[in-house]
C-alpha positions as CSV (number, residue, x, y, z in Angstrom):
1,X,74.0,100.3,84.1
2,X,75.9,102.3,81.7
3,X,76.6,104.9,84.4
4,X,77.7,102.5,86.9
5,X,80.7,101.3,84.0
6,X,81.6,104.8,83.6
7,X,81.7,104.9,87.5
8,X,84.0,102.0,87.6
9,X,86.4,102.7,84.0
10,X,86.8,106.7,86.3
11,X,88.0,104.4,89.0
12,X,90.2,102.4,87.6
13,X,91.7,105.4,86.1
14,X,92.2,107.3,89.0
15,X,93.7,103.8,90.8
16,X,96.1,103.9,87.5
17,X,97.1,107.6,88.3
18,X,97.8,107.1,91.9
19,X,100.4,104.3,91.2
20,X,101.8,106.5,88.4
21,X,102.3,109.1,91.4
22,X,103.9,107.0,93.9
23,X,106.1,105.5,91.8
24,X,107.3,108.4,90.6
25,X,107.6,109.8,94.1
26,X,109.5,106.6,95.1
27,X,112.1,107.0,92.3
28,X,112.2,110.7,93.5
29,X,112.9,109.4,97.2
30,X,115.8,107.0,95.6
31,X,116.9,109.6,93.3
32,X,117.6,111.8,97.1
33,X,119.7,109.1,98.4
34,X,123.0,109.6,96.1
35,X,123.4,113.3,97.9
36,X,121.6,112.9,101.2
37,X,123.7,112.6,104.4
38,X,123.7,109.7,106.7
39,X,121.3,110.6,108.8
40,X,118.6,111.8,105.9
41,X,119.6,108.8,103.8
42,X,117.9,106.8,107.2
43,X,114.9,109.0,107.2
44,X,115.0,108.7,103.3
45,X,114.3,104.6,103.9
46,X,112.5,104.7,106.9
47,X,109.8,107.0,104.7
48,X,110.2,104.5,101.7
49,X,109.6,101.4,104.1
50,X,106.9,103.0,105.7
51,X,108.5,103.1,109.2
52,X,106.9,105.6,111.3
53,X,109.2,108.7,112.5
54,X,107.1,108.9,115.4
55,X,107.8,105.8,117.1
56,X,109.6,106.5,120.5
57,X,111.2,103.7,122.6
58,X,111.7,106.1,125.2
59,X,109.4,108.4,126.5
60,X,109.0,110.0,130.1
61,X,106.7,108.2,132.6
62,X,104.4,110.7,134.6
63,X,102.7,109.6,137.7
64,X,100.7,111.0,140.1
65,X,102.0,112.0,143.4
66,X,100.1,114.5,145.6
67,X,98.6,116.0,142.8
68,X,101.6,116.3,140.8
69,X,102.5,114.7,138.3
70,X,105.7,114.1,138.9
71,X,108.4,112.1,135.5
72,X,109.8,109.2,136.8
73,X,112.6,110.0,134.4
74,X,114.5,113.4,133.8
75,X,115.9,114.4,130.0
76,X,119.2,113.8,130.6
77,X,118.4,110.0,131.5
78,X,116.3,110.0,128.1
79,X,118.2,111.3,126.0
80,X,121.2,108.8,127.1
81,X,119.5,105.8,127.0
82,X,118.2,106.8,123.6
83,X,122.0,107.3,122.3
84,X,122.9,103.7,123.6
């Protein structure tokens, strides 16, 4: 029994670190805004609120023709409707 309490005290202090490091990495994150340019400040807060860089509301669409696959949409039509 005495070995499972040291098991679970190490826990707990680990747990204790661990919010010690993200807190300090979130102040370092804030600290990164004051200098950051738009566009960083944005990946800045999406990191911070744990919004995923790799969420894409466009992306091409293969299908299958004749053994091809074949986009349904070139880059150019992507990359517009991703700037509007």
């Amino acid at each position: 029994m005495c070995r499972s309490i040291r098991r679970y005290r190490q826990r707990l202090l680990n747990i204790d670190r661990i919010k010690v490091a993200e807190n300090e990495w979130w102040l370092a994150e804030c600290d990164k805004l004051k200098q950051a340019s738009e566009s960083e400040k944005w990946r800045i807060i999406n990191r911070l609120t744990n919004q995923s860089d790799n969420i894409s509301w466009n992306s091409a669409i293969k299908k299958l023709i004749d053994g091809k696959e074949i986009y349904l949409f070139n880059d150019n039509e992507l990359m517009t409707s991703a700037r509007n």
